[in-house]
C-alpha positions in Angstrom: 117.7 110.7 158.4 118.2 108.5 161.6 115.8 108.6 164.2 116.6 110.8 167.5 117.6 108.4 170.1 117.2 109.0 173.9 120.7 107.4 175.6 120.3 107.0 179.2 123.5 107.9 181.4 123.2 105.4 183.2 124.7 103.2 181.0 128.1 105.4 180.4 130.4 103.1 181.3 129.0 100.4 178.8 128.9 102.5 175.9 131.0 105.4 175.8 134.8 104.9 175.2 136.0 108.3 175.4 135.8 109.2 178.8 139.2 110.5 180.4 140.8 107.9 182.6 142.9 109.1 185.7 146.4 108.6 183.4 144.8 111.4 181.7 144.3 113.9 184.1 146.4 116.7 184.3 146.8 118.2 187.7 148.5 121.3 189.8 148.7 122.9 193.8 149.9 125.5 194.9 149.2 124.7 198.9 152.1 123.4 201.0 149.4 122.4 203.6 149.2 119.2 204.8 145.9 117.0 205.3 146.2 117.8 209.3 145.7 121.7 208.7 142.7 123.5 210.1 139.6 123.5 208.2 139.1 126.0 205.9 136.4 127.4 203.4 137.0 126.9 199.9 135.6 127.9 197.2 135.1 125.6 193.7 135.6 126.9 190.5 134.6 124.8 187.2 135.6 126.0 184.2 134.2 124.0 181.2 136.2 124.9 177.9 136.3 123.4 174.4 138.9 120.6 174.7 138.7 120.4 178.6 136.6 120.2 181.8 139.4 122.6 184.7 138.5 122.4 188.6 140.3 125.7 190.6 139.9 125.2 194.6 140.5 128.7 196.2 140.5 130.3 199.8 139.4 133.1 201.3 141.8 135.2 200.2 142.0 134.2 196.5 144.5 132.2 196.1 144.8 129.2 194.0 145.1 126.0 196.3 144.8 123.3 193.9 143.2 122.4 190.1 143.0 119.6 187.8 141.8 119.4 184.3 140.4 116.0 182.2 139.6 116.4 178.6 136.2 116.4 176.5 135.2 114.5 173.5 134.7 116.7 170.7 132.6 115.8 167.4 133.3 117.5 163.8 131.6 116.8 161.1 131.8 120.2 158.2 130.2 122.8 160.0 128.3 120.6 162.6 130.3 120.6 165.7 128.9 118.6 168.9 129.7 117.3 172.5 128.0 115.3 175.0 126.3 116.7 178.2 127.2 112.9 179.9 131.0 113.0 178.7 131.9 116.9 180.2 129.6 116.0 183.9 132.0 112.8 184.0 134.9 115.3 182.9 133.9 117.8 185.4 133.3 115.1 188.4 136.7 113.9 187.6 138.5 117.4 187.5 136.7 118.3 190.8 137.9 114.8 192.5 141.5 115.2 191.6 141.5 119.2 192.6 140.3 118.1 196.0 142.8 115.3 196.6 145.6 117.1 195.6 144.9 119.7 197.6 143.7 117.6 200.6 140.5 119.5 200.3 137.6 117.4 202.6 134.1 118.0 201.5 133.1 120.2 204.0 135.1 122.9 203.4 134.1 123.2 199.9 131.6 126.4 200.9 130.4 127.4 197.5 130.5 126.9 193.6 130.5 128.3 190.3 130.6 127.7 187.0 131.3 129.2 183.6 131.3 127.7 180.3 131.6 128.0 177.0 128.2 128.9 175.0 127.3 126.1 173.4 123.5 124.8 172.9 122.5 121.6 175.6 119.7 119.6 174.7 117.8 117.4 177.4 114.0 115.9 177.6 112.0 116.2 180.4 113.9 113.6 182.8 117.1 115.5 181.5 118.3 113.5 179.6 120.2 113.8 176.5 118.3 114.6 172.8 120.4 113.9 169.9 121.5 117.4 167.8 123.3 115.4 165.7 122.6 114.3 161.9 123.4 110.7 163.1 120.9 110.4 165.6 123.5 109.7 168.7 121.7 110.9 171.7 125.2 111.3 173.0 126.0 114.3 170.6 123.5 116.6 172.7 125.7 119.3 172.4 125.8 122.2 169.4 129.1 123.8 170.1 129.7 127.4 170.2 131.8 127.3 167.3 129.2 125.4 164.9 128.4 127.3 161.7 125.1 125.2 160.3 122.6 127.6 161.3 123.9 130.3 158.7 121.1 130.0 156.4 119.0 130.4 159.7 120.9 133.3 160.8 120.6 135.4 157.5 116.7 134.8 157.7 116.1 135.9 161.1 118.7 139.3 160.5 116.0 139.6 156.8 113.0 140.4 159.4 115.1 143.4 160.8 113.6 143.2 164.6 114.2 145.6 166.7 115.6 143.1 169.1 118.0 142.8 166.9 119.6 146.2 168.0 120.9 145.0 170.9 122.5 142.4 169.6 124.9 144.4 167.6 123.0 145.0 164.2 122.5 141.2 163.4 122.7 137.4 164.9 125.7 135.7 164.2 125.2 131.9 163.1 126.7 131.3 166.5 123.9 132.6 168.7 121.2 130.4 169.9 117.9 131.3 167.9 119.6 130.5 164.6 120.4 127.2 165.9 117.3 126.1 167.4 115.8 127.5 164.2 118.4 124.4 162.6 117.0 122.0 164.9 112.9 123.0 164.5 113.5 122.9 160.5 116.0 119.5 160.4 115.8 117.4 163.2 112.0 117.0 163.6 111.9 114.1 165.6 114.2 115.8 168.4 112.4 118.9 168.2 109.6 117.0 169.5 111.5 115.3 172.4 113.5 118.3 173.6 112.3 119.7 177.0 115.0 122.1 177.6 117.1 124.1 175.2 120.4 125.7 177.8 123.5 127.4 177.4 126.2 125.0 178.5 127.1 126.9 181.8 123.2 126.9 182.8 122.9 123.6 182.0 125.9 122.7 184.5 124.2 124.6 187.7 120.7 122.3 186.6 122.5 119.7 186.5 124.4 119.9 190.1 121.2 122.0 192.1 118.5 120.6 189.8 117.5 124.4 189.4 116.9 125.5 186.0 117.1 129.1 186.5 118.9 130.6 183.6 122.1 133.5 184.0 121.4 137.2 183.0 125.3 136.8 181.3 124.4 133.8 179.4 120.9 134.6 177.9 121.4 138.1 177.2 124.9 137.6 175.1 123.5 134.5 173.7 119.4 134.6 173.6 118.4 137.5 172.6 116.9 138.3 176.0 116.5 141.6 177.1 118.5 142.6 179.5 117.7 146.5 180.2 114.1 145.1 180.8 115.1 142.6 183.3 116.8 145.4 185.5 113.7 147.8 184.9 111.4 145.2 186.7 114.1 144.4 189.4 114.8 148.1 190.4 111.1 148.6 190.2 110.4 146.1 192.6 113.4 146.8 194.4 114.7 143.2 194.8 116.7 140.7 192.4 113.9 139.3 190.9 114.3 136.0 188.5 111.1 136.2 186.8 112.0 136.0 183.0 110.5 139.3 182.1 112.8 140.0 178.8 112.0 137.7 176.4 110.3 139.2 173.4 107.9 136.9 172.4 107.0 138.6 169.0 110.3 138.2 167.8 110.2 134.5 168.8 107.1 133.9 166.9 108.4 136.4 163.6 110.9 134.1 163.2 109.1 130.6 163.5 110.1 129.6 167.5 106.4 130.8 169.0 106.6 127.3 170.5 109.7 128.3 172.7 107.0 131.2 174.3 104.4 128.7 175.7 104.3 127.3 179.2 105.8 130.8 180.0 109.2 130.3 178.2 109.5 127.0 179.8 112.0 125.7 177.5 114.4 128.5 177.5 113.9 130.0 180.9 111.2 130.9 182.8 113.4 132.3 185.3 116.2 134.4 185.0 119.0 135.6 187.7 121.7 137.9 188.2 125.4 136.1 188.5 126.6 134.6 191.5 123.0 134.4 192.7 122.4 130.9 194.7 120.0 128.4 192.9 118.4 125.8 194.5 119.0 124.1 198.3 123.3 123.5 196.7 123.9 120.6 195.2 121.4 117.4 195.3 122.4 114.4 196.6 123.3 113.0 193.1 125.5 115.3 192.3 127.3 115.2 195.7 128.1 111.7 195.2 128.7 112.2 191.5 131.5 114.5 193.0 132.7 112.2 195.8 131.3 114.5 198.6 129.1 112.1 199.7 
């Protein structure tokens, strides 16, 4: 098996051919306004699916103003599926750039942002960045897909121990979900294991990487992680507020099924903190990622 490999993103440009080039951006506004009108505040919507990276501007009242899409490398190999963290924040960056122009959109108005994703497993190290998931060792192929079946052997274990977390999940994990996969990764791909800092779902690994907040979503963790949401909102109505301490992991089901690393440093590697959807992370986005965007 090929060592794990640590690829710095830096080096993109050099070594990555399938990035989307602006021929391949698709793009479409609704606004008949010109670059003179009045400014406004806009919100930014980035939608990251399986094939594409889509940027939606929208004002105050709703409406659509302007989006562009640029497509995603994709990497199938049986019933390992994988993409690259690097590739889809290039994609994204470039969907967001060509919304904006096209909808003469300056960086100021741009008053907030969100992002939703598909749920597929992001692994970084502790400088963020990219741990190979892959068989081949390519630290590019970060990425286990939503879609990837080759935690099924993983997933009919876990569902053999019968835990009661397991009934609010449905009855059973599906190969799908996140424990059986890291389960994959712990038993296969040693070497990573070892590197890996931060296991995320896609979406949660979008708002770290433009706030530099790693605060996990309620939506994503509890439909994904096993996390428990009831026990979440028992602590925030309790202490009356919207508290993001990660209070619904259950750590005996982690370590039943071989993951009691994934409880120390107080969940660190799959969230220590938790909050409720359209909560705000961070101070916005950091300086990198503003200029990744072209705001700056």
């Amino acid at each position: 098996m090929p060592a794990a490999r640590k690829w710095s993103s830096s080096s993109l440009s050099e070594t990555s051919p399938l990035l989307p080039s602006s021929a391949s951006i698709e793009m479409s506004s609704n606004t008949g306004e010109s670059s003179s009108a009045a400014r406004r505040a806009v919100f930014l919507g980035v939608d990251v699916g399986t094939g594409s990276s889509r940027a939606g501007l929208f004002d105050e009242q709703g409406r659509l103003i302007g989006s562009a899409s640029s497509p995603i490398q994709i990497w199938k190999e049986k019933d390992c599926i994988e993409q690259s963290s690097t590739d889809i924040w290039h994609a994204v960056c470039t969907a967001v750039k060509a919304a904006c122009s096209l909808a003469s959109v300056v960086p100021e108005e741009v008053v907030g942002l969100g992002f939703a994703a598909t749920c597929s497993l992001v692994a970084v190290d502790s400088d963020g960045s990219p741990v190979s998931v892959s068989w081949t060792g390519d630290a590019r192929r970060n990425i286990i897909v939503w879609m990837d079946h080759r935690a099924v052997n993983q997933a009919e274990r876990i569902n053999a121990n019968d835990s009661p977390v397991l009934q609010y999940c449905g009855g059973s994990l599906s190969p799908e979900m996140q424990a059986p996969k890291l389960l994959w990764v712990k038993e296969n791909l040693k070497e990573s294991w070892s590197l890996i800092f931060r296991w995320m779902d896609l979406s949660d690994w979008l708002s770290f990487r433009a706030t530099g907040d790693d605060t996990r979503s309620l939506c994503t963790t509890v439909c994904k992680w096993t996390y428990l949401g009831h026990a979440h909102m028992e602590v925030a109505r309790e202490k009356d507020s919207h508290s993001m301490e990660a209070c619904g992991w259950d750590d005996v089901f982690w370590e039943e099924i071989g993951l009691g690393d994934l409880v120390e440093g107080n969940h660190a590697k799959i969230g220590r903190s938790v909050a409720f959807p359209g909560h705000p992370l961070g101070s916005g986005l950091t300086p990198a990622a503003a200029k990744a965007r072209n705001y700056r």
